[in-house]
Residue, then its C-alpha position, 0 to 999 in steps of 0.5 A: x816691609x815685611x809686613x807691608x809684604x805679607x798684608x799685600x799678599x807677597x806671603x813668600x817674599x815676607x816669609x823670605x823676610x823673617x827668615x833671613x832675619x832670624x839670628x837677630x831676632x833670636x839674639x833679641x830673645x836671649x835673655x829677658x826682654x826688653x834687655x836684649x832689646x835696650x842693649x841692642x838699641x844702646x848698640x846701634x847708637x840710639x842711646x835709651x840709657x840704661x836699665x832699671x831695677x829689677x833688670x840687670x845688664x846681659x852677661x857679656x857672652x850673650x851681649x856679644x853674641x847679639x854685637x856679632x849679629x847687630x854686626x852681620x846685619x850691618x847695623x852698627x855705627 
């Protein structure tokens, strides 16, 4: 949607966009991709299994940082 919203020329509802979503896509930076976004994927219930070598799970302060915020967006089961 905000893709469709930017390329129809609704610039400032995209922009809206993003920025309401900017701790989520924050908490999916917070340590090396694509960790965050595996674990996130994990989270929400679409199981892609674990990681593989050389990637290693995320610290668990930063895992629950990223559960609050999957949590705030309402994204989990």
């Amino acid at each position: 949607d905000m893709c469709k919203n930017y390329l129809d020329g609704n610039v400032k509802e995209a922009a809206k966009m993003q920025l309401d979503i900017m701790d989520l896509v924050d908490k999916l930076f917070i340590e090396v991709n694509p960790i965050p976004v595996k674990t996130a994927r994990n989270m929400v219930g679409w199981k892609v299994g674990s990681l593989r070598m050389p990637l290693c799970e995320m610290e668990e302060s930063n895992a629950q940082k990223l559960h609050d915020s999957l949590a705030r967006y309402g994204l989990l089961k």
